[in-house]
C-alpha positions as CSV (number, residue, x, y, z in Angstrom):
1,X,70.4,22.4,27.5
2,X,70.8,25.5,25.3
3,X,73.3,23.6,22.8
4,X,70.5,21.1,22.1
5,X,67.7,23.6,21.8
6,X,70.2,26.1,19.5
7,X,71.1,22.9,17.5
8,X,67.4,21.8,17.0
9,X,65.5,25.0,16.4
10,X,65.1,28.0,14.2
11,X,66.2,31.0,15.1
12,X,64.7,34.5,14.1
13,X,64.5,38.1,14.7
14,X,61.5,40.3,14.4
15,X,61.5,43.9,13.6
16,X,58.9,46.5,13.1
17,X,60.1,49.6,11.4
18,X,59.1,52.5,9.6
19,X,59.7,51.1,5.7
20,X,59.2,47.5,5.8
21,X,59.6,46.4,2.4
22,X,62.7,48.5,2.2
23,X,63.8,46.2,5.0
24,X,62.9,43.1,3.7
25,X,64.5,43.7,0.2
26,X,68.0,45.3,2.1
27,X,67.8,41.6,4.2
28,X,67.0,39.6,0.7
29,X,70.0,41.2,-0.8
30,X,72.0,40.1,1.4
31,X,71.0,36.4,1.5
32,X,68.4,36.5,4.3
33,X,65.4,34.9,4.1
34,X,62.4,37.0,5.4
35,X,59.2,36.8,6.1
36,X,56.1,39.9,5.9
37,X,53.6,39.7,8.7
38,X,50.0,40.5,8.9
39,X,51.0,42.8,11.5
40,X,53.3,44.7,9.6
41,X,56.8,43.3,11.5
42,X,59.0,41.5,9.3
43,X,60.7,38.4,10.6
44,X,64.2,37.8,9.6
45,X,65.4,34.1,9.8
46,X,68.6,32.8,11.1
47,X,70.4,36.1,11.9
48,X,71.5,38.1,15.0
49,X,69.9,41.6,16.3
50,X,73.0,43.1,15.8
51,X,73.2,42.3,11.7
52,X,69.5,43.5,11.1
53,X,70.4,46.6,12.9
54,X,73.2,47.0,10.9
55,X,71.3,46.8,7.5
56,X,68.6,49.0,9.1
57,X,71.0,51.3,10.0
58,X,72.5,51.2,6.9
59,X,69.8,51.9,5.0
60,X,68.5,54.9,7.3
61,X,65.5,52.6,8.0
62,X,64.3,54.0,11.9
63,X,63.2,50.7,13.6
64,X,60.5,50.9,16.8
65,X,60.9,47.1,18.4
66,X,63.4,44.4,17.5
67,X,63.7,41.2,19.3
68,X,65.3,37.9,19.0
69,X,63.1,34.9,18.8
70,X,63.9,31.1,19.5
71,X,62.6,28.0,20.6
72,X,61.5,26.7,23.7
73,X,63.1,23.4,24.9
74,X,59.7,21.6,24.0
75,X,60.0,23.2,20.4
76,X,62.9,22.3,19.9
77,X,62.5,18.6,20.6
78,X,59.1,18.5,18.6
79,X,61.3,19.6,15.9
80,X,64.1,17.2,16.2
81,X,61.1,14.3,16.5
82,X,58.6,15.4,13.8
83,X,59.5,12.6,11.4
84,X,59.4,10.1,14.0
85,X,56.8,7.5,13.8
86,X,56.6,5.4,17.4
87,X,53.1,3.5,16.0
88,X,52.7,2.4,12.6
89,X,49.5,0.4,11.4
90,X,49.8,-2.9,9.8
91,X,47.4,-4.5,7.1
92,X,45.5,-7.5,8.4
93,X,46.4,-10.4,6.8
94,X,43.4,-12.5,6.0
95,X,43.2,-16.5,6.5
């Protein structure tokens, strides 16, 4: 169950730490793509804890609440069925 839902879903970690956009451009350098929210966290996509901590760190950037984010089986199977159509409506031919 957690290979399909690791397979079908997006992965993230959010982080909210004292300089934000220092954070996000230290994650862009590096190839990650990021995301600013309104509350001020950032959201790194498709990376660990560990390699955000390590750019944080790296950068002397003191972070207050990180966490790992990932689907929920039912996410993960809208996902892999989003471009699914089961009904499709057909033109009525006229007589």
């Amino acid at each position: 169950m957690s290979d399909f839902i690791a397979q079908h879903s997006r992965h993230s970690v959010l982080t909210r730490v004292d300089k934000p956009e220092a954070l996000r451009e230290a994650l862009t350098a590096k190839g990650i793509t990021t995301e600013a929210l309104p509350d001020g966290r950032i959201e790194a996509m498709e990376v660990t804890v560990e390699e955000v901590g390590r750019i944080a760190q790296a950068q002397q950037i003191a972070v207050y609440e990180m966490a790992a984010q990932s689907a929920s089986l039912e996410e993960a199977f809208m996902q892999l069925t989003s471009q699914q159509t089961e009904y499709r409506a057909r033109k009525k031919v006229q007589r």
